[in-house]
N, C-alpha and C positions, 0 to 999 in steps of 0.2 A: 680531728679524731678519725678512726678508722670508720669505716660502714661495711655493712654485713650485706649482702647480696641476698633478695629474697628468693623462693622458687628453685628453679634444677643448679643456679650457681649458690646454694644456701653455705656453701663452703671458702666461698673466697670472699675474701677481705682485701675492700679499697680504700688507698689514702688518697690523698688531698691532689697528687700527683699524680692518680691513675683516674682522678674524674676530670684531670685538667687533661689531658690525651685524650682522652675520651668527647671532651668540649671541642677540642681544637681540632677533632678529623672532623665534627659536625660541622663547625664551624668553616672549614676548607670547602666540604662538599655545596653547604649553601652558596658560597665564594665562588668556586668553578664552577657552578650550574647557572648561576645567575650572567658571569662572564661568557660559557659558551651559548648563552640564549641571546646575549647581543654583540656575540660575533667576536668578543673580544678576547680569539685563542690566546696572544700573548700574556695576558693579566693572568690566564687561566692556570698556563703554564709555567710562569713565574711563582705564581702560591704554592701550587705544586713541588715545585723545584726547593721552594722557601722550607717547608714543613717536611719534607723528608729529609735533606741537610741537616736546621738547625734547629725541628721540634723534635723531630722521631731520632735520628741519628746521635746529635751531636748533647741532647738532652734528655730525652726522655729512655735511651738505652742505657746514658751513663748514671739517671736516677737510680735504676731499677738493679743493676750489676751486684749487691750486694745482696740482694732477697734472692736472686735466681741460684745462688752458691749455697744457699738452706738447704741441707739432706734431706731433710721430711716434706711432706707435700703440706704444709702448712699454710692453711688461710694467706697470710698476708702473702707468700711465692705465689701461690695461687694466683693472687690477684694479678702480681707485674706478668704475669704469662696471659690472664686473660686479654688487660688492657691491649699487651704487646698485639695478641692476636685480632682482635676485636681493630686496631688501628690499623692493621696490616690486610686484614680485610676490605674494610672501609676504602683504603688508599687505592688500591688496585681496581676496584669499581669507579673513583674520581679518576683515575689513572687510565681509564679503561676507552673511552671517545680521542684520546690524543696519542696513546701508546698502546693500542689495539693487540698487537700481537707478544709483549712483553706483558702485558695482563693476563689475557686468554693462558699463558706459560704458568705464572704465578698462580691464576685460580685453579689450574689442573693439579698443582702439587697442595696447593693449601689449605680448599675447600671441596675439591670434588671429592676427595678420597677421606673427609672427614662428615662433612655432613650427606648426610642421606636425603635427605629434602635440594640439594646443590641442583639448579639447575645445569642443561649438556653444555650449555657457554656462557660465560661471563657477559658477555652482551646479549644474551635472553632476559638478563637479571633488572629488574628495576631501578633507577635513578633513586637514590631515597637520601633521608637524611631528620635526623630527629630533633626537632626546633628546641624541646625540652630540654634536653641537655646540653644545650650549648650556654655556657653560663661565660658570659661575657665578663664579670667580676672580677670570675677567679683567673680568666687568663690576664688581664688585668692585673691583678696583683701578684702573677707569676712573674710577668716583665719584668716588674720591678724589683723582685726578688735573685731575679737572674743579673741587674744589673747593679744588685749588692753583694751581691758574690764575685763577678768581674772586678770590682771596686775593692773587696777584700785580699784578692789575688796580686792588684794592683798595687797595694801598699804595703803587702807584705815583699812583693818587686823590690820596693825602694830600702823595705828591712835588710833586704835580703835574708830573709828568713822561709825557709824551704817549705813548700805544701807541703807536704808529707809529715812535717813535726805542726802535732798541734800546739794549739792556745787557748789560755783559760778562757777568754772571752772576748767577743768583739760586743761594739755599740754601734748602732744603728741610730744616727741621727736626722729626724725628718722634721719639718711642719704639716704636713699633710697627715692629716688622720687615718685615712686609705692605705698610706703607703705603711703605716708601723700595724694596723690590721693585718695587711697583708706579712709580714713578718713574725706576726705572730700565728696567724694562721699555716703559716709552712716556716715553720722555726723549723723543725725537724730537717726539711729543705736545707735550710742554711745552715745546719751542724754538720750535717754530712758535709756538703762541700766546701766550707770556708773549713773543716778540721778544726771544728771548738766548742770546748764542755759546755758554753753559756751564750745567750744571745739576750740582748739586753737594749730596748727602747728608748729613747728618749727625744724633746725635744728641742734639747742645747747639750752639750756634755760640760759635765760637771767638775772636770779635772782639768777644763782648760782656764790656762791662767792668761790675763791680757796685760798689754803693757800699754798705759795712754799716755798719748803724745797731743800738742797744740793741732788745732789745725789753722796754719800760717795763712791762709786762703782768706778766714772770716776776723782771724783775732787779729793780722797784721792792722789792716786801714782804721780797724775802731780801738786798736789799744794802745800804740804807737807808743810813747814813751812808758807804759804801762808792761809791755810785753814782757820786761825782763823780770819782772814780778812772773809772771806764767810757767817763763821757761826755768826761773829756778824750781819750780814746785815743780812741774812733771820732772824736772832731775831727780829730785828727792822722793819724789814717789813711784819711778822706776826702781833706787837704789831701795827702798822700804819692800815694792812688791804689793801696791798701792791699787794697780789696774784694776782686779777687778771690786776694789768699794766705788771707787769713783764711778765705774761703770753703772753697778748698783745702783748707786744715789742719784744718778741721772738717769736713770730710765723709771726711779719711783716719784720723783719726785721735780724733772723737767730741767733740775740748776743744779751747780756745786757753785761755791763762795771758795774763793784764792785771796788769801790776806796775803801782804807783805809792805816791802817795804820800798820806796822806788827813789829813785837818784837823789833827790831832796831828802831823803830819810822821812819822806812823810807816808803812813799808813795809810795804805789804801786796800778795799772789798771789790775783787773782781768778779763779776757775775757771769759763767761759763752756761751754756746752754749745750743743747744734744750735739748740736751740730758743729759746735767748736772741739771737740775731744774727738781723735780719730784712734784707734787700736789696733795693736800686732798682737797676733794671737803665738800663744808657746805650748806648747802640749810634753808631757813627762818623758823620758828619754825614754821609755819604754815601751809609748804608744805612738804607732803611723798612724795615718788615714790617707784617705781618697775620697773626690768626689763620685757621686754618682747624678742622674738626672732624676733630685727632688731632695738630696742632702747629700749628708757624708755619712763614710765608716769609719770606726776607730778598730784599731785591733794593739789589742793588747800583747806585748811578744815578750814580756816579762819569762824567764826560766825558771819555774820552780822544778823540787826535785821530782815531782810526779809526772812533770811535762817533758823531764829530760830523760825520764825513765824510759817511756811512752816514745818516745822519740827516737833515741839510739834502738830501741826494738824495730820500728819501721826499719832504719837506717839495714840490719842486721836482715831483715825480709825480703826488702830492695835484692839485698846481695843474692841471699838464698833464692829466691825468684830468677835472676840472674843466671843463676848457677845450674837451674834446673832446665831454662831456656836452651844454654849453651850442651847440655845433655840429650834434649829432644825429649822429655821426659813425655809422658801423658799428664793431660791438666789435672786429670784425677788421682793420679799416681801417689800412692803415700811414700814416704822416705824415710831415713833413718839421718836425724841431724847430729854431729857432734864440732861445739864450737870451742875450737881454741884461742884463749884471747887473755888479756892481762885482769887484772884482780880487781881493778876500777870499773873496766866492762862489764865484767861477771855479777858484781854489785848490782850496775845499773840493770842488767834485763834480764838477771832470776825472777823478779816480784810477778814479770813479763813472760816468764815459761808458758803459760797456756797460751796466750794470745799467739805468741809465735808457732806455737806448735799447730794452731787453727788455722792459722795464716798460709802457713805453708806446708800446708796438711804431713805431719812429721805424726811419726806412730811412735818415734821416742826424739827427746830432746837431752843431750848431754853438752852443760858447761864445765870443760874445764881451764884451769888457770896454770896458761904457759909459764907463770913465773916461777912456780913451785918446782 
């Protein structure tokens, strides 16, 4: 959930992503002060190097990208602009013992000319760093959130099925209680960047079907003439789609019984254990996965007609985005769209007229149909 900022910031609004920026510069500065107190520049400077890259850069600019395009100064814009500042502050003071003269630069344009209390250099300024807010938790369960989004990106690779078109839902499969906390905690996190209406925990996924087979390792030496009893039944319960009871019934109950019938014609009760039945797992032609470190994801890439509406609109943005680049437009520049396109297109991304029109900031949008 959001939080309200009390006192002179009573106007901005932080989510769960601007107190994890906020953890992670305190958390840096503890890091480099404790390294340059035992001499050890290079660890200093590697953290440093780590958290501009891939906290501030490659993550926490690409979180925020959609609040900083809100026209109104609204609480939650608010926020990603305070965090953004509040960390770029913070950096350039850690910054400040090893890159002396590129700090001193940065706090002349960033803080001297804003706060009135600034002192005349950056190095007059205090070492500090706020133990409070460093919430080791939540970056914690950011990891792992960042490393099911890699893992969604990953299997949508293998769909090949383009980020830019969403999907109704991905599953987040873990054992670890921590880790589906953590995805529930910054679902909003994982809707933006996997591109999908629903995020969904569990943990085993519910649509995977399994195929069991003998395991020849334990059943060959103790069932020897017995065996061919085995393997007609796991035939037959491949061809039925049998996987997962059998699986069921052995994990409630420690045995499954294999009657048949063996070279003599005499009946014979085989008594299966956990560790004699081995499984291939199938998953529905509609759903990829990937691992990740502490489960898997599923994404669902099924086409309904909302998903492909939504979809050829991006496709149609892409261009128009495109098209304004190759112009040198200004980012702010509104325009006047008119799309020509066939009768099937038109269909799919009228319902989509506002979206595109916000998208690509269009002060009018006109589809028409070349066929007519």
């Amino acid at each position: 959930e959001n939080c309200i900022l009390d006192g002179p910031d009573a106007n901005v609004s932080l989510r769960s992503e601007d107190k994890w920026i906020i953890s992670r510069v305190n958390s840096l500065a503890k890091l480099v002060g404790e390294n340059i107190d035992s001499n050890y520049f290079h660890v200093a400077t590697r953290a440093i190097y780590d958290f501009i890259l891939d906290d501030l850069s490659r993550w926490y600019v690409r979180l925020i990208r959609g609040r900083t395009w809100v026209e109104s100064d609204d609480p939650d814009k608010l926020g990603a602009y305070y965090c953004l500042y509040t960390a770029l502050n913070n950096l350039i003071h850690i910054m400040a013992p090893i890159t002396p003269h590129l700090s001193e630069e940065i706090y002349e344009n960033l803080v001297k000319g804003i706060k009135e209390d600034a002192m005349e250099s950056i190095h007059m300024e205090d070492w500090v760093f706020n133990e409070e807010l460093i919430d080791e938790e939540l970056e914690s369960k950011m990891d792992d959130v960042r490393e099911i989004i890699e893992a969604s990106a990953r299997a949508r690779d293998v769909a090949r099925y383009k980020l830019r078109w969403p999907v109704s839902d991905i599953t987040v499969v873990a054992h670890d209680e921590k880790v589906l906390e953590g995805v529930k905690l910054l679902e909003d996190v994982i809707k933006d960047q996997c591109n999908t209406k629903e995020v969904r925990t569990a943990t085993e996924f519910e649509n995977l079907t399994f195929i069991a087979k003998p395991n020849l390792k334990t059943l060959g030496p103790r069932l020897k003439g017995g065996m061919g009893i085995v393997q007609k039944f796991f035939a037959q319960a491949k061809a039925e789609g049998a996987g997962n009871e059998i699986k069921a019934e052995l994990e409630a109950n420690g045995k499954y019984i294999v009657s048949g019938e063996d070279r003599e014609g005499n009946v014979k009760d085989i008594e299966l254990s956990v560790d004699d039945v081995l499984y291939d797992s199938e998953l529905p032609d509609d759903i990829v996965s990937a691992e990740f470190n502490g489960g898997n994801v599923f994404v669902n890439t099924n086409i309904t007609l909302e998903i492909r509406q939504e979809a050829m609109a991006r496709e149609l943005i892409r261009r128009v985005q495109d098209m304004r680049k190759d112009m040198d437009l200004d980012v702010e520049a509104n325009i006047d769209v008119c799309v020509e396109t066939t009768s099937e297109f038109k269909d799919l991304i009228t319902p989509q007229s506002e979206f595109i029109s916000h998208e690509v900031r269009a002060k009018s949008l006109t589809i028409v149909d070349s066929e007519s």
